[in-house]
C-alpha positions as CSV (number, residue, x, y, z in Angstrom):
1,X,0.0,0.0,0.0
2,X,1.4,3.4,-1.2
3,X,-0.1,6.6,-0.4
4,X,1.1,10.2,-0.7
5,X,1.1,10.8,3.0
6,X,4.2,12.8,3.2
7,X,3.1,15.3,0.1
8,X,2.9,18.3,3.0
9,X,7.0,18.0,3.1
10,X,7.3,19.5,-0.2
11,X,9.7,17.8,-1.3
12,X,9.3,16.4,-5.1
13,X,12.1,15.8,-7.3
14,X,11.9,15.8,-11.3
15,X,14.6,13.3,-11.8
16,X,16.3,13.5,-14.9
17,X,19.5,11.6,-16.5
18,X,21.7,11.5,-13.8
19,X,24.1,8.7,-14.7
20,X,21.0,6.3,-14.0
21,X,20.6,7.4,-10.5
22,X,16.7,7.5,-9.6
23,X,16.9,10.1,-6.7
24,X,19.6,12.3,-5.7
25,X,19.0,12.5,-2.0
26,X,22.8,13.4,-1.2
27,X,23.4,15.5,-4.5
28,X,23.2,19.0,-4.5
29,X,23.1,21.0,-7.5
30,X,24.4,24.2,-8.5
31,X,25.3,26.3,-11.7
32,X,27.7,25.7,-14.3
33,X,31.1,27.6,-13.2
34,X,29.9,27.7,-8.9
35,X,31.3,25.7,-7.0
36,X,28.8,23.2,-5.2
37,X,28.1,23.7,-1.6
38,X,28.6,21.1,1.2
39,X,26.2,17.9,0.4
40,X,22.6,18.9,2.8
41,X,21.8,16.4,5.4
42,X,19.2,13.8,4.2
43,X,18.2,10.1,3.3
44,X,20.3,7.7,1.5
45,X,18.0,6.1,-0.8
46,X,18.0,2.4,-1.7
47,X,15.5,2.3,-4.8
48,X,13.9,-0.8,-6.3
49,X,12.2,-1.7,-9.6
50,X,8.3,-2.2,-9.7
51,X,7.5,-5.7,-11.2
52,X,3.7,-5.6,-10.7
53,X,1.4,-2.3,-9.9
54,X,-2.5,-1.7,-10.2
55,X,-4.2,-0.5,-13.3
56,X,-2.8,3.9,-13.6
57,X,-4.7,6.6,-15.4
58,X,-2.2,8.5,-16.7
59,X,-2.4,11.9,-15.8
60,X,-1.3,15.9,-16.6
61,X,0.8,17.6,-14.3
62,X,2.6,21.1,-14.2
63,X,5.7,20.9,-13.0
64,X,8.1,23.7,-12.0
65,X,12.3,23.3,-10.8
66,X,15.0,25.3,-11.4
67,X,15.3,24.0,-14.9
68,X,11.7,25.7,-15.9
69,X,8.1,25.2,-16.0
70,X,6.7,22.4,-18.2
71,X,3.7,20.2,-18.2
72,X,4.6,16.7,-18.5
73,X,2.5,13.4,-18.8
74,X,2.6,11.1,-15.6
75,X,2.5,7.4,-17.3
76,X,3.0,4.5,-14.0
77,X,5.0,3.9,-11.4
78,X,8.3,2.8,-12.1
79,X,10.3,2.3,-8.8
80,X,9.7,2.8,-4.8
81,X,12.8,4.3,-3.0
82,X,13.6,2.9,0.5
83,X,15.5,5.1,3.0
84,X,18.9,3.3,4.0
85,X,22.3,2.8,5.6
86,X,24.7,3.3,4.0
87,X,28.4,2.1,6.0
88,X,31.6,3.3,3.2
89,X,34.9,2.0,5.6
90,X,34.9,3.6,9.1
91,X,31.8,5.8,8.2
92,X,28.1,5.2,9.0
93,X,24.9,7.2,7.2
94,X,22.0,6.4,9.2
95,X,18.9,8.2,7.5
96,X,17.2,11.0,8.9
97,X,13.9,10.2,8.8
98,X,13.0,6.3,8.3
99,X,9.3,6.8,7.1
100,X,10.2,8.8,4.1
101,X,10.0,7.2,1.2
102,X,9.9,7.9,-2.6
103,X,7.5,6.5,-5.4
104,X,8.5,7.4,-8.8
105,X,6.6,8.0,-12.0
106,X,7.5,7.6,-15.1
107,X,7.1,11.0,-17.6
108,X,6.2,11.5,-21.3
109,X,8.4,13.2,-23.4
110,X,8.9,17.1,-22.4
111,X,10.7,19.4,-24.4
112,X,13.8,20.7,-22.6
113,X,17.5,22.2,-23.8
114,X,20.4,19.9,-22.2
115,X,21.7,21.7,-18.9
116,X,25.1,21.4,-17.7
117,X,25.2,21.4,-13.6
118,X,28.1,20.6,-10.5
119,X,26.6,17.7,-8.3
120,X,28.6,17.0,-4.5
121,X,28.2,14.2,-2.1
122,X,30.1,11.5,-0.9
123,X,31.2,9.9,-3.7
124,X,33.2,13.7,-4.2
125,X,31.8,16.2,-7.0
126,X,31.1,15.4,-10.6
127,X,29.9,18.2,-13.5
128,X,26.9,16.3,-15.5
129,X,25.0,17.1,-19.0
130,X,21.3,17.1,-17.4
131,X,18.8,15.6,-20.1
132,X,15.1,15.2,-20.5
133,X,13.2,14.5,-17.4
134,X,12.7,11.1,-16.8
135,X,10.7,10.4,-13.5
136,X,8.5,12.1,-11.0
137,X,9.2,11.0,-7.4
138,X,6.9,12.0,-4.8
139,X,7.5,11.6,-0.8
140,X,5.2,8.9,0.4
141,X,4.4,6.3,3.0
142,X,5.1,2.8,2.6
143,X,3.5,-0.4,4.9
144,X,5.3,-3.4,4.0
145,X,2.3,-6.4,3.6
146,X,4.5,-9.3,2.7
């Protein structure tokens, strides 16, 4: 069972071709030429492929980051994100909040110009070529029934 209990944290993320990675939750993103601030404190996420979901009306959405404004077709659910551990040699991430989760949706095609940006976290600080968006993820609440 998947609801959108958590949708008052505002927190949704259009995510787009990040080297494959589904959410970003220790990424931070900044302009071309800036250098990119300390990583913000959050969730490690631990995300995992839907096999088998209920019948979806796609649905019309209006969506607005720091990349523009865009309306964008919301097709299924393609992956729910699991808040985790993560232990890299003598160092422990424990997440923040355990309850927050992340269902994503897949998006139609939107029109939008490639964007170069400066991601940091732990893994140290990478410059990307940001493509089309890919997924919607919304905060949610997930019961585990078996």
């Amino acid at each position: 069972m998947i609801s959108d209990a958590h949708a008052s944290r505002s927190r949704m993320a259009i995510c787009t071709a990040l080297a494959g990675l589904a959410v970003t939750s220790g990424g931070w993103i900044t302009a071309p030429g800036v250098a990119a601030a300390a990583p913000p404190k959050g969730n490690h996420y631990q995300c995992y492929e839907v096999l088998k979901q209920p019948a979806f009306k796609p649905r019309t959405v209006e969506l607005a980051d720091q990349f523009g404004k865009r309306k964008v077709e919301v097709l299924g659910i393609t992956r729910i994100c699991n808040p985790a551990t993560k232990r890299v040699a003598n160092a422990v991430y424990e997440p923040v909040d355990q309850t927050l989760h992340y269902v994503c949706y897949k998006l139609g095609k939107a029109e939008q110009a490639s964007r170069m940006v400066q991601v940091a976290n732990q893994f140290g600080t990478s410059t990307l070529v940001v493509g089309q968006p890919l997924e919607l993820c919304l905060p949610s609440s997930k019961k585990l029934i078996k």
